[in-house]
C-alpha positions as CSV (number, residue, x, y, z in Angstrom):
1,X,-21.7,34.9,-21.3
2,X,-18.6,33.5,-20.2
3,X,-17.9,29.7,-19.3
4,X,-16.6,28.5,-16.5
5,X,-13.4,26.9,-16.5
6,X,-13.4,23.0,-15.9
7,X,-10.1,22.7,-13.5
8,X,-10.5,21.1,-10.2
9,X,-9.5,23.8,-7.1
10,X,-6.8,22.2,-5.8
11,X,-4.9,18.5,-6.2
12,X,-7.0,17.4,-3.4
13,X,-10.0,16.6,-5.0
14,X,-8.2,14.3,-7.7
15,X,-8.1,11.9,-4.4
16,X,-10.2,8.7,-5.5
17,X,-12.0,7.5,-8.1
18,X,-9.4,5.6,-9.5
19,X,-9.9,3.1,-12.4
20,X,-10.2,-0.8,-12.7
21,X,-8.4,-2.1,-15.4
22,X,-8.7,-5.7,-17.0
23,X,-5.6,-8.1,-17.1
24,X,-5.1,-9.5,-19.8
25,X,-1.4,-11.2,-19.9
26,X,0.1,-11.4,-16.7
27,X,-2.9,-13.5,-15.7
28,X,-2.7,-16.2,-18.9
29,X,-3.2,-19.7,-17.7
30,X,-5.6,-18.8,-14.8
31,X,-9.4,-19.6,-14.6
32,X,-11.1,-16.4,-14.1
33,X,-11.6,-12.9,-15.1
34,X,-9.0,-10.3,-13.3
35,X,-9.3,-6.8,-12.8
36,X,-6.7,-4.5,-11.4
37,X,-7.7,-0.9,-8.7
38,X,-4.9,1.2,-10.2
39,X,-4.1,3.4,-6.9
40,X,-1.2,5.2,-8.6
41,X,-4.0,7.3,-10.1
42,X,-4.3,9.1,-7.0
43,X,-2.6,12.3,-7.4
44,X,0.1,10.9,-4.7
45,X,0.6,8.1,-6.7
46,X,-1.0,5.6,-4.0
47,X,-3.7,4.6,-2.2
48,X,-2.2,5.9,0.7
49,X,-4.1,9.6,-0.2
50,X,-7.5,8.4,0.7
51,X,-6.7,7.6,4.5
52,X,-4.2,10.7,4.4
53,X,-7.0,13.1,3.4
54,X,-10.0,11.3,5.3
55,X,-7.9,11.3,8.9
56,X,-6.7,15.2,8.6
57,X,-10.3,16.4,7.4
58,X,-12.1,14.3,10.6
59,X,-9.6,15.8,12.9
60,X,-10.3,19.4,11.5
61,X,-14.1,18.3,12.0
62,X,-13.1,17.3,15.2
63,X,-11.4,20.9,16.5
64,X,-8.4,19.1,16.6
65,X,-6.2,20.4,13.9
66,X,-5.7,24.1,13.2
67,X,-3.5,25.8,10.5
68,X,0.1,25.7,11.7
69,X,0.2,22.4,13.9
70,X,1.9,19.8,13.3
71,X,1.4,16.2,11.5
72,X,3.2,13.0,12.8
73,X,3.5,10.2,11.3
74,X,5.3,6.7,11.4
75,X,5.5,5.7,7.3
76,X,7.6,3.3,5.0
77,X,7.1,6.1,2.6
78,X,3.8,6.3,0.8
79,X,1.7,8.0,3.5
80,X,4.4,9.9,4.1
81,X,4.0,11.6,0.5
82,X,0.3,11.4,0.8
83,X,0.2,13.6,4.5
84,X,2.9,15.4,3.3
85,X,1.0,16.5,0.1
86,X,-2.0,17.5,2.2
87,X,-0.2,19.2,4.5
88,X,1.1,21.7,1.8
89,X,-2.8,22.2,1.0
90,X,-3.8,22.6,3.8
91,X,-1.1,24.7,5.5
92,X,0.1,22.4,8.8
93,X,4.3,21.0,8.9
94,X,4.7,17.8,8.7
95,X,7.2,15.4,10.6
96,X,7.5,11.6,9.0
97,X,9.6,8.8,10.9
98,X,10.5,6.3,8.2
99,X,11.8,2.6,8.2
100,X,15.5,2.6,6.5
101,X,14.1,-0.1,4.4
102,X,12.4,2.2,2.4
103,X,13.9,3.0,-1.1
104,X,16.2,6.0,-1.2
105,X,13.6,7.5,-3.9
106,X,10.9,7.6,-1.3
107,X,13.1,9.2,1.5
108,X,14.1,11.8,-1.0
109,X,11.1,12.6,-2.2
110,X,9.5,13.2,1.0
111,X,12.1,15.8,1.8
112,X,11.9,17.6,-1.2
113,X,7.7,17.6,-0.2
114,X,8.9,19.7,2.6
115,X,8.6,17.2,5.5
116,X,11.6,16.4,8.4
117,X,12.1,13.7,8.1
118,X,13.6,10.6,10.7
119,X,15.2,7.8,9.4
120,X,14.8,5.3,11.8
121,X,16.7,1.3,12.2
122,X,13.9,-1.2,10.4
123,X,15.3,-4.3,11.6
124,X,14.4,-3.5,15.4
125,X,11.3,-4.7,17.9
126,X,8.3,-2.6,17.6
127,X,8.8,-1.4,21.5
128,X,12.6,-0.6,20.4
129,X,13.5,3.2,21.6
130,X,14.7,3.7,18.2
131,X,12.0,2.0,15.8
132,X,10.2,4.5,13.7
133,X,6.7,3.8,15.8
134,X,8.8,4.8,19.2
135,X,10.3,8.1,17.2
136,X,7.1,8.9,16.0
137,X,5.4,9.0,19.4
138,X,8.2,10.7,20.8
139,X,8.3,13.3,18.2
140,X,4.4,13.5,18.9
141,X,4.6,14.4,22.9
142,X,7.6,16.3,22.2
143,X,5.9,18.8,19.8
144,X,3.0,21.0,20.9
145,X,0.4,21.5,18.6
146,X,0.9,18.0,17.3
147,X,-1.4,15.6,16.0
148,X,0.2,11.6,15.5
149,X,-1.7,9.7,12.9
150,X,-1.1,6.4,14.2
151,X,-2.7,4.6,10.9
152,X,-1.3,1.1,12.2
153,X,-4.0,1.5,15.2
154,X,-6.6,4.0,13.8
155,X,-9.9,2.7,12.9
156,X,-10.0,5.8,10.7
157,X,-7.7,4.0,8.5
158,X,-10.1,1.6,7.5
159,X,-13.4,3.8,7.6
160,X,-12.0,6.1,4.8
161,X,-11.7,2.5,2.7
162,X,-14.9,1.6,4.0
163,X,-16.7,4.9,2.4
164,X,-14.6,5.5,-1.1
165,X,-12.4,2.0,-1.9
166,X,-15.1,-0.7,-1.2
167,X,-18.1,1.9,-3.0
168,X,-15.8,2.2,-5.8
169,X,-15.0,-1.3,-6.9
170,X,-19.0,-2.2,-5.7
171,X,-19.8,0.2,-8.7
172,X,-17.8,-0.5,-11.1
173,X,-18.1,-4.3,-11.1
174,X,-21.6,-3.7,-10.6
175,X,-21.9,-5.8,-8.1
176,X,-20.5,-8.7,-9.7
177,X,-16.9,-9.1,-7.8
178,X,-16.2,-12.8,-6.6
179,X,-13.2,-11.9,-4.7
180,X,-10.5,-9.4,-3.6
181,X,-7.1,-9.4,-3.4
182,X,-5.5,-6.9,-1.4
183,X,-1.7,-6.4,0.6
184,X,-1.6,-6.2,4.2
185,X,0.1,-3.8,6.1
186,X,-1.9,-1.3,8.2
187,X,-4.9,-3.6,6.6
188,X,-6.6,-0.5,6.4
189,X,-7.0,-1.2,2.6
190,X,-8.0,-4.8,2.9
191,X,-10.4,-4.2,5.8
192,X,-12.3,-1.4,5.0
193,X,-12.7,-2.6,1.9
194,X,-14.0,-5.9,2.7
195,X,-16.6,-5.0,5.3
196,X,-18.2,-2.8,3.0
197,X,-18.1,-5.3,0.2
198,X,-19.0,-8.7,2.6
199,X,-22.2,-5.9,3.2
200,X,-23.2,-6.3,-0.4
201,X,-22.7,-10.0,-0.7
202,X,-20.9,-12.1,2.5
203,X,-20.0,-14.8,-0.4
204,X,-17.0,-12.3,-1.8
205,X,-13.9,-14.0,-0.7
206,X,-11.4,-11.3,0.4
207,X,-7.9,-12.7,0.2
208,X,-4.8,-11.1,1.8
209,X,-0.8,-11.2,0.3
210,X,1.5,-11.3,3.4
211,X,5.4,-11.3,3.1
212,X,7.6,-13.9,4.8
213,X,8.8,-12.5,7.9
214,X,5.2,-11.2,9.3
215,X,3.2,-11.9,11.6
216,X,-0.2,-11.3,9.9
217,X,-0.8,-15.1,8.2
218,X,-0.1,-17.0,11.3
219,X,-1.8,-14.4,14.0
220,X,-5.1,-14.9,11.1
221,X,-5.2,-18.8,11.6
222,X,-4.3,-19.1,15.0
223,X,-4.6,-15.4,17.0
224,X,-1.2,-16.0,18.4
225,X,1.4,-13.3,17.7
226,X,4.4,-15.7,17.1
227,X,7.4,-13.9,17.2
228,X,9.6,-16.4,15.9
229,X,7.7,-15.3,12.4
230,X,9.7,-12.1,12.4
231,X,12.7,-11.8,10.4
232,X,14.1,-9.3,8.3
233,X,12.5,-8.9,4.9
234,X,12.5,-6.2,2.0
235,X,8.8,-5.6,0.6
236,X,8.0,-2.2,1.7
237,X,4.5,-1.7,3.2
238,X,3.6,-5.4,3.3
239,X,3.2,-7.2,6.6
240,X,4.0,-5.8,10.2
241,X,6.0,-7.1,13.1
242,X,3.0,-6.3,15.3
243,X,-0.8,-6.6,15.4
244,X,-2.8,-3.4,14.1
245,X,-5.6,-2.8,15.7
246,X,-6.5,-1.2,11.8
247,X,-6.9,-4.8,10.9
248,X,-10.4,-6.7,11.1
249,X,-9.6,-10.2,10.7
250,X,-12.6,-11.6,10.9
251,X,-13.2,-10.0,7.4
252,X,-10.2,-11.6,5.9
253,X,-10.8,-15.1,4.5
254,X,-7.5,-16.8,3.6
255,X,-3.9,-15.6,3.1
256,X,-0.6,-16.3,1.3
257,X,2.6,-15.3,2.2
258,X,5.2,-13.9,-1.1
259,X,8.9,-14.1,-0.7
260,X,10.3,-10.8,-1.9
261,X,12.5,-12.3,-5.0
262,X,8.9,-13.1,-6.4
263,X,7.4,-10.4,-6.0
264,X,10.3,-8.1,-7.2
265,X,10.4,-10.0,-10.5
266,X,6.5,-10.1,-10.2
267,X,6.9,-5.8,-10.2
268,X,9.2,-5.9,-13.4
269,X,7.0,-8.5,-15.2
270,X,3.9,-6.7,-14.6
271,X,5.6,-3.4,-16.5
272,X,6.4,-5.7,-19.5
273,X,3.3,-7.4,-20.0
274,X,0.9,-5.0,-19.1
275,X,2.8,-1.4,-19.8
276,X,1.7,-1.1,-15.4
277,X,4.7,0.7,-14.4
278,X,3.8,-0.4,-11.1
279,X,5.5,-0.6,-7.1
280,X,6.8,-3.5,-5.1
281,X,3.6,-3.9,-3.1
282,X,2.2,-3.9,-6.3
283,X,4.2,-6.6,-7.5
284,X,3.2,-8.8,-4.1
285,X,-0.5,-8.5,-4.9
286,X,0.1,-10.0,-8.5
287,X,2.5,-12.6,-6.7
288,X,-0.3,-13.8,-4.2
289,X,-2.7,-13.9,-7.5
290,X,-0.2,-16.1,-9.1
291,X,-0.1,-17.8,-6.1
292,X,-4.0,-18.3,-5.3
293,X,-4.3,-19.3,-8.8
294,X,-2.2,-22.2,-8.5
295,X,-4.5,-23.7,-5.6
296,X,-7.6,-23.7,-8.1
297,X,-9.2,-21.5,-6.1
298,X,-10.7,-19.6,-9.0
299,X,-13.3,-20.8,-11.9
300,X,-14.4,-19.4,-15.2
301,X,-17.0,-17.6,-13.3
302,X,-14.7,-15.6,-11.0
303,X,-14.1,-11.9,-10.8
304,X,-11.0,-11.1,-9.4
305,X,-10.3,-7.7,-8.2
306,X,-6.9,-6.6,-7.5
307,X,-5.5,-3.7,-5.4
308,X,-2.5,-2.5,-7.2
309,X,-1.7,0.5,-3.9
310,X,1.8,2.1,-5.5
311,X,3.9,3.6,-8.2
312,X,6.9,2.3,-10.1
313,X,8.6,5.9,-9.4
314,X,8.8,5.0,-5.6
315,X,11.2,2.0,-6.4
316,X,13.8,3.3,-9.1
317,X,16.7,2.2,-7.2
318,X,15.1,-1.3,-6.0
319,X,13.2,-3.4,-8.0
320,X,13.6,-1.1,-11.2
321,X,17.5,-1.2,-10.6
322,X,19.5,-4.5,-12.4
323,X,22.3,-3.6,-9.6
324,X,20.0,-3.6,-6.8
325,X,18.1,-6.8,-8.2
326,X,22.1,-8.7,-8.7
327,X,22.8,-7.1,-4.9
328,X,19.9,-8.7,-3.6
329,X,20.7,-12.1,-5.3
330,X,17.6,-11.8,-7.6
331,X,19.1,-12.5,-10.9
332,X,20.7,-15.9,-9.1
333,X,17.5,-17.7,-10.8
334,X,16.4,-17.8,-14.6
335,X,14.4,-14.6,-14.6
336,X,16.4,-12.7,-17.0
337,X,13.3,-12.5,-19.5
338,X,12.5,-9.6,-17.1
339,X,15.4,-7.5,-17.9
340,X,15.8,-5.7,-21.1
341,X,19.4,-4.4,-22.5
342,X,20.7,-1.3,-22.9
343,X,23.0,-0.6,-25.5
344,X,25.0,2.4,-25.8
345,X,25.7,3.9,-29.4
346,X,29.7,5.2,-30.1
């Protein structure tokens, strides 16, 4: 009798499931227990794959998608990787317009994932010609057999958090999560995953991370898009100079802007102390823990989940490079404790 071999069919079904993972340092001198969702265990590397996977295989249900068409999609990298990664599966091209703010490594990568991709101005209005939501609907009505993604306003977005994210962490804290932390971009990720926990229990405060320069905080508080919020700023993936429809605010409770020197340092101090090789968004969520943490907000009885959505790899020549850090003005400050030395042997 022969056993079967235990391999999965394709990288596909390595989407999800990813695991929770205590903090134990970072998080010293903070009331609370804190737990970190490590998304870079998807098999793109972040949690970008769950919404990639779950909005191709609806349109397939759908009759909209056939082998050969096309997938559009505006990205600041990660989704890019993840829709480009499902697209080889799955056997559709692939067309990404990306912000120029996003790192070199992510641009490169998602050519060499066989997708064209548009490098598009990131410091422009959202209704600008050439910002990379403008390119990507022009590349969609320009290409037949096209399907644009639209993850900013597709409630998709956050009904494939709804049905893996928020059932995950449910689980594995069995049911004893006091609050979430999560980055807002889309707000897929923080709103899908907070209506299906505020099901379990309404008391769970869900907490967003915003970046100075957004829109999101204010437009929470007040419902008033201010543009004179918007200015340029370097997180990737973190905040929006528009309103996504993919965000329920009513599900968000409170949040705190990060300045991206902190949460750069935040990235590279996370690696150190908890061997997380982690991304910049990653970084931000820790940031905006640090952050809540100093209002008291937390007691000995809290349980803190984190989302940690990206990989180190994605930011090698940002936040992991000393010369981008010194470009940026990062090293201005005493945070040298998060750089280590190299020294070369003659």
């Amino acid at each position: 009798m022969t056993e079967d071999i235990q391999a999965y069919n394709n990288i596909l079904e390595l989407i999800g499931n990813t695991p929770l993972v205590k903090l134990n340092r970072i998080t010293e001198g903070i009331e609370g227990s804190f737990y970190a969702k490590i998304e870079s265990f998807n098999p793109g590397h972040s949690t970008k794959d769950r919404i990639a996977l779950y909005i191709i295989e609806e349109a397939e249900k759908k009759g909209i998608l056939k082998p050969g068409d096309t997938i559009i999609e505006t990205t600041s990298g990660n989704t890019g990787f993840s829709l480009a990664m499902v697209s080889i599966i799955k056997g559709y091209n692939c067309i990404l317009a990306v912000s120029s703010k996003s790192s070199k490594d992510k641009i490169d990568t998602l050519k060499n994932m066989g997708a064209k991709v548009y490098v598009c101005p990131a410091n422009v209005s959202a209704d600008d010609p050439r910002s990379y939501y403008q390119v990507a609907k022009r590349l969609h009505e320009e290409t037949k057999g096209s399907v644009y993604i639209n993850q900013y306003f597709n409630e998709l977005n956050m009904d494939a958090h709804y049905k893996s994210t928020g059932p995950e962490i449910w689980k594995q804290t069995k049911g004893q999560i006091t609050h979430l932390i999560a980055c807002s971009g889309t707000g897929g990720t923080i709103s899908g995953t907070a209506r299906f926990l505020k099901e379990q229990n309404p008391n769970i405060k869900i907490l967003g991370v915003d970046a100075f320069g957004s829109v999101l905080k204010k437009y929470h508080e007040t419902r008033e898009f201010d543009e004179k919020e918007i200015y340029p700023y370097r997180i990737e993936g973190l905040g929006k100079n528009l309103i996504p429809t993919a965000t329920d605010f009513n599900v968000i409770d409170e949040f705190i802007k990060v300045t991206d020197e902190d949460s750069a340092h935040t990235a590279r101090e996370l690696v150190l102390k908890e061997g997380m090789f982690l991304g910049y968004t990653s970084g931000a969520a820790i940031q905006g823990l640090k952050q809540f943490g100093a209002q008291g907000i937390f007691d000995k009885k809290s349980k803190v989940v984190i989302i940690l959505p990206d990989h180190g790899s994605r930011y090698l020549s940002k936040v992991f490079s000393d010369e981008w850090m010194s470009k940026q003005g990062f090293f201005d400050s005493v945070r040298e404790e998060n750089t280590t030395k190299i020294e070369f042997i003659k």
